[in-house]
N, C-alpha and C positions, 0 to 999 in steps of 0.2 A: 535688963534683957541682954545688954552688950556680956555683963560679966557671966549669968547663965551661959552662952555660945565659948565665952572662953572655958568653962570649966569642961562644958564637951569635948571643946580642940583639946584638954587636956588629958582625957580620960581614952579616947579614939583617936587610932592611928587611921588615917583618913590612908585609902590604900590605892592600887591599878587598878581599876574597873571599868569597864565601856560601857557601853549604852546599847546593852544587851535586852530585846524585845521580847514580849510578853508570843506565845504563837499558839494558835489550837493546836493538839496532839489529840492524832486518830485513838476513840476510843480502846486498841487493843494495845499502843505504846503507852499510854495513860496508866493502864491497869498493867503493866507491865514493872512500867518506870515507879507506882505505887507499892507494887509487891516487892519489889528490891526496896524502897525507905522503911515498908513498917516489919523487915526481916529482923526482928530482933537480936541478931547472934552477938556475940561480945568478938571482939578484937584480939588476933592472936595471930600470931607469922605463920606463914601457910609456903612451908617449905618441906624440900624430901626429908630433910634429917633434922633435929636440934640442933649440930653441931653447925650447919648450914644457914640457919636463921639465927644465931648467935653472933656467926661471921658477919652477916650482914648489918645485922644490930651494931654491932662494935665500929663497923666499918664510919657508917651513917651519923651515928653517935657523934666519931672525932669531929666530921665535919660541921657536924652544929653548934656546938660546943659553946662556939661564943655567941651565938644567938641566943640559946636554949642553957644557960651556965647548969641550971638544975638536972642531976644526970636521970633521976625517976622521971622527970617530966618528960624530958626530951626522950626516954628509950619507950614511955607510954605512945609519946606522941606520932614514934617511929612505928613503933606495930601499929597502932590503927592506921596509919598511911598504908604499910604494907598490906593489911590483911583487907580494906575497901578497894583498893587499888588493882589485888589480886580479884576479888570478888564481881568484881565487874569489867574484868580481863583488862585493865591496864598495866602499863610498866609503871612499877614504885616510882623508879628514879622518875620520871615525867611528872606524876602527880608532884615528886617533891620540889621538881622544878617549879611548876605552875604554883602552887603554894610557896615557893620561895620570891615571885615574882609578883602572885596578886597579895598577897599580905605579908611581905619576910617574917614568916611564919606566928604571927600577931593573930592570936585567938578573940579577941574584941576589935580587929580593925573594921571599919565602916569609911564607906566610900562617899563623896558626894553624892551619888546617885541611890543611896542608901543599900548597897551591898554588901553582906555582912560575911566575919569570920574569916578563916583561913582562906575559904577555897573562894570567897567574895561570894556569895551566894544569892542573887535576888530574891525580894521574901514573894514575888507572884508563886514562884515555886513552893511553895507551902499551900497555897490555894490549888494547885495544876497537880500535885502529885501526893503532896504532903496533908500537916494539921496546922491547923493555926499555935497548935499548942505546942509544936517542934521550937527548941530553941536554936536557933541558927549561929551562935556563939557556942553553943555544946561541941565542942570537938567531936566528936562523934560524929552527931547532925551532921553536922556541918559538909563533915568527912566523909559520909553517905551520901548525901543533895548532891555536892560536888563531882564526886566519882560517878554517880549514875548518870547526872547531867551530862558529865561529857562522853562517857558511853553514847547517849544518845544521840548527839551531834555527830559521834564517828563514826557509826550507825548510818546515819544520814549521810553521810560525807563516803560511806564506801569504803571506809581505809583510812581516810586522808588526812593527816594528824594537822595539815597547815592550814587548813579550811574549819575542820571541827576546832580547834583552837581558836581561830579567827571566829567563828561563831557564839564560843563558849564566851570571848570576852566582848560580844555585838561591834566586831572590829575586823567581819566577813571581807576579804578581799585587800584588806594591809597587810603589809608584811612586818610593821613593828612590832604588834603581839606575842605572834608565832615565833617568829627568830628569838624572842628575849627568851621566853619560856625554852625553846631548845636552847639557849648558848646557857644556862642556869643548869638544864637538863646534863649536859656534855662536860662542863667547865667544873660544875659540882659535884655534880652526884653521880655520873655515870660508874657503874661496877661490875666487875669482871671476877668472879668465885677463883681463888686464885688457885684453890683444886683440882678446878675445873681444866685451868690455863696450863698446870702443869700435864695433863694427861695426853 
């Protein structure tokens, strides 16, 4: 039994998750929050130009580098951040914060709490919006649950990125959450289209 538990600790990076609550959602966010997981669309940068989403690619790229050494993986892994993140009107850089904070970007990390994948994903959301048949370790998944989930909290929250963050990781009203995810958000990944800066 003892050695089973160790080959788990070895195989799972146990990651930052709270004790984030199961809650009704009004039948019209339900069907809402539903239609954004089963939108089938594949992943692709969702920028004015090529040469624009390329910049950004590269930029994001360096910075992972040594997390992510594999360059296909890490530049896969950047467009689907980007192109969820846009999809459900978030800033990239934030989601890559908050995925660099709930799982340093560990596509099989699992929480004590049993929270799965990059974005820490509780599986109730699979029964509240999803299939039971979603893999939540799928990058994708994962990368979809996650993005809509905290859409919806910021939704709730009116704006308020310190509260729906606080919510997203069931850690409403601390400030330890919030601040890690922005200082990751600022420290890392924040980016400025240097095109843009020279104009």
């Amino acid at each position: 039994m003892r050695y089973s538990f160790l080959i788990g600790l070895f195989f799972c990076s146990f990651a930052f998750a709270g004790a984030q609550k199961e809650e009704q959602l009004s039948s019209n966010v339900q069907t809402a929050m539903q239609r954004s997981i089963n939108d089938g669309q594949s992943p692709r940068l969702v920028f004015a130009t090529p040469a624009e989403g390329e910049a950004w690619l590269a930029a994001m790229s360096v910075r992972l580098a040594k997390r992510i050494p594999d360059e296909f993986i890490r530049r896969t892994l950047l467009t689907a951040i980007h192109y969820e993140a846009s999809r459900a009107g978030l800033d990239p850089q934030l989601v890559l914060g908050l995925v660099h904070v709930e799982s340093g970007f560990n596509r099989y990390a699992l929480s004590v709490v049993g929270a799965r994948g990059l974005m820490q994903v509780m599986p109730f959301w699979q029964r509240s919006i999803g299939s039971s048949g979603h893999n939540l370790f799928d990058m994708n998944t994962n990368l979809r649950y996650g993005c809509t989930i905290l859409r919806h909290y910021l939704d709730m929250e009116n704006g308020d990125y310190f509260r729906a963050l606080g919510r997203y990781n069931g850690s409403l009203g601390r400030a330890e959450y919030p601040n890690l995810v922005y200082g990751a958000w600022k420290n890392y990944y924040a980016y400025t289209d240097t095109k843009l800066a020279e104009k």
